[in-house]
Every structure is written in structure tokens, then in C-alpha cells.
C-alpha positions as CSV (number, residue, x, y, z in Angstrom):
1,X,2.9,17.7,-7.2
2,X,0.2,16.0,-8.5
3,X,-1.6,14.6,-12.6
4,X,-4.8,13.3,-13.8
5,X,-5.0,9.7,-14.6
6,X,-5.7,9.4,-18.7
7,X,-7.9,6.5,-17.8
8,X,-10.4,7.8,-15.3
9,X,-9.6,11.6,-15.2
10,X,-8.9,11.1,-11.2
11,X,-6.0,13.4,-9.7
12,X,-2.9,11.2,-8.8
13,X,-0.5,12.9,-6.5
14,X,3.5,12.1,-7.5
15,X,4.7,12.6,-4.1
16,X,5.7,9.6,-1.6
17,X,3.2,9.1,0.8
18,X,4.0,8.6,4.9
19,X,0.4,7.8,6.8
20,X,0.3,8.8,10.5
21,X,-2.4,7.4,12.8
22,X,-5.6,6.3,11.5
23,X,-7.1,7.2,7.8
24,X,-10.1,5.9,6.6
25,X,-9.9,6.1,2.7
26,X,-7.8,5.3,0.3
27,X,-4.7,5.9,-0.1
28,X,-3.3,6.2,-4.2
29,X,-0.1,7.7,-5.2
30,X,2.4,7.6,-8.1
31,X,5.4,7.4,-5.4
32,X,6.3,5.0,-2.6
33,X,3.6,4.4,0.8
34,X,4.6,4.2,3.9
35,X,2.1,3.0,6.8
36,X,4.0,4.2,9.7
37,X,4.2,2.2,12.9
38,X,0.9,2.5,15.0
39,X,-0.4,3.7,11.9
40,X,-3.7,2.3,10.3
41,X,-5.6,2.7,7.0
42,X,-8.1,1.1,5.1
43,X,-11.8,1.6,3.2
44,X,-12.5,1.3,-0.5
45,X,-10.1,1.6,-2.9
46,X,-7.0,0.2,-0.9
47,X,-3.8,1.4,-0.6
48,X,-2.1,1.7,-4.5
49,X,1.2,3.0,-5.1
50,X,3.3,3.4,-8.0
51,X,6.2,2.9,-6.1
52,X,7.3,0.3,-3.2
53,X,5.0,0.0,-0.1
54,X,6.0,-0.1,3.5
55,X,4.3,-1.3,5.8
56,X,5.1,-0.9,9.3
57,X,1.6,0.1,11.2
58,X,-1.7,-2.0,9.8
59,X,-3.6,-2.1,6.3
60,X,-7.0,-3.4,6.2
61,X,-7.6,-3.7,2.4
62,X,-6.1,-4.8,-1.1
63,X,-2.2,-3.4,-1.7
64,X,-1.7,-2.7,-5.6
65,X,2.0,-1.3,-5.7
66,X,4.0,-1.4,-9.1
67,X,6.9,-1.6,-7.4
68,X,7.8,-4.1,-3.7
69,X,5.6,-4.8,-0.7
70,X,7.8,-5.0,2.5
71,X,5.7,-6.1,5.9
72,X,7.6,-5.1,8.9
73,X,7.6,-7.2,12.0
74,X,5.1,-5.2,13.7
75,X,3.3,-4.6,10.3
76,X,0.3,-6.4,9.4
77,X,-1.6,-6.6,5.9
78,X,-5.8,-7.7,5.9
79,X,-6.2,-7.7,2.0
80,X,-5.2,-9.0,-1.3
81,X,-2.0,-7.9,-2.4
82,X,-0.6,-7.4,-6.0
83,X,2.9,-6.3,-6.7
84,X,6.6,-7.2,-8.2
85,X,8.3,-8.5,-4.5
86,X,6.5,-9.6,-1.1
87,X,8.8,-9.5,1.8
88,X,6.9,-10.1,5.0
89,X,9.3,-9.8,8.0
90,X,9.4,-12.2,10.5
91,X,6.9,-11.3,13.4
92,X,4.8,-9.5,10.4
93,X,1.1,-10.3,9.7
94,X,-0.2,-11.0,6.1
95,X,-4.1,-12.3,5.8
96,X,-4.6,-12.8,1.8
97,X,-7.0,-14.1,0.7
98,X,-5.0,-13.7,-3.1
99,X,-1.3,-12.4,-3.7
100,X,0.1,-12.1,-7.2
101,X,3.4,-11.1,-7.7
102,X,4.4,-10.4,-11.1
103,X,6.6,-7.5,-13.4
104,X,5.0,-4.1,-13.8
């Protein structure tokens, strides 16, 4: 199921996300991510979720999720990342240059 954004007239799909191997673009939904392990994505516009993000494989760009952030140990973030709870797993990889964690 998918919307369009009010804002920018984009489509938004509604569905939770699962990303298998490698994806180049970005990744934007109005449910929960999850990068699986051995899993990679990255490119402009990040990885944005309404929901919680879980990463288990590797993101290389900014995380915006309205809800938690959990790194895996195996999992490895290269980006800013902005949501309501970072958990990063011990054995897990965050490079941030900024992370703000605050309420939706």
C-alpha cells in the first residue's frame, strides 16, 4: 500500500521494508526498515522510515527514523543518524559524524 507525501507530492509506501543484498538508492517508507545481514544500501536520500530501523547488514548514509535505531553486532551505520532511541550492539559499527536523538 502506498500515499503521497502532502509536503512534496512524492509516493510513500506504508509497508515495512526488508533490504536483501546490495541497493543503491534510497530507501523511504512509512513502516519499519530492515537492512538484512550481508545486506548493503546507501546513495542520496538515506535510509528514512516512519517506523524503527534495523540494522543488521551495512548503511552507508544518514538514518532519519521516527521511531528506534537498533545496530546489530554485525551491523554497521556510515551516516548521521536522527531518531527517538540508538541502540548499537556490542560488536556493531556506528561512524556519525552527528546523532540526535529526540521525540517524534
Amino acid at each position: 500500500m502506498s500515499t503521497t507525501c502532502a509536503s512534496c507530492y512524492k509516493g510513500v509506501t506504508l509497508e515495512d521494508t526488508v533490504v536483501r543484498g546490495a541497493w543503491s538508492g534510497p530507501v523511504a517508507t512509512g513502516g519499519n526498515v530492515t537492512v538484512a545481514r550481508g545486506a548493503s544500501c546507501g546513495g542520496r536520500g538515506g535510509l528514512r522510515a516512519s517506523g524503527d530501523v534495523d540494522v543488521q547488514g551495512t548503511v552507508r548514509g544518514d538514518v532519519a527514523s521516527g521511531g528506534s535505531v537498533r545496530v546489530s553486532s554485525r551491523g554497521c551505520v556510515e551516516g548521521c543518524v536522527h531518531a527517538t532511541s540508538l541502540l548499537v550492539e556490542p560488536g556493531g559499527t556506528l561512524v556519525a559524524p552527528t546523532v540526535r536523538i529526540a521525540p517524534p
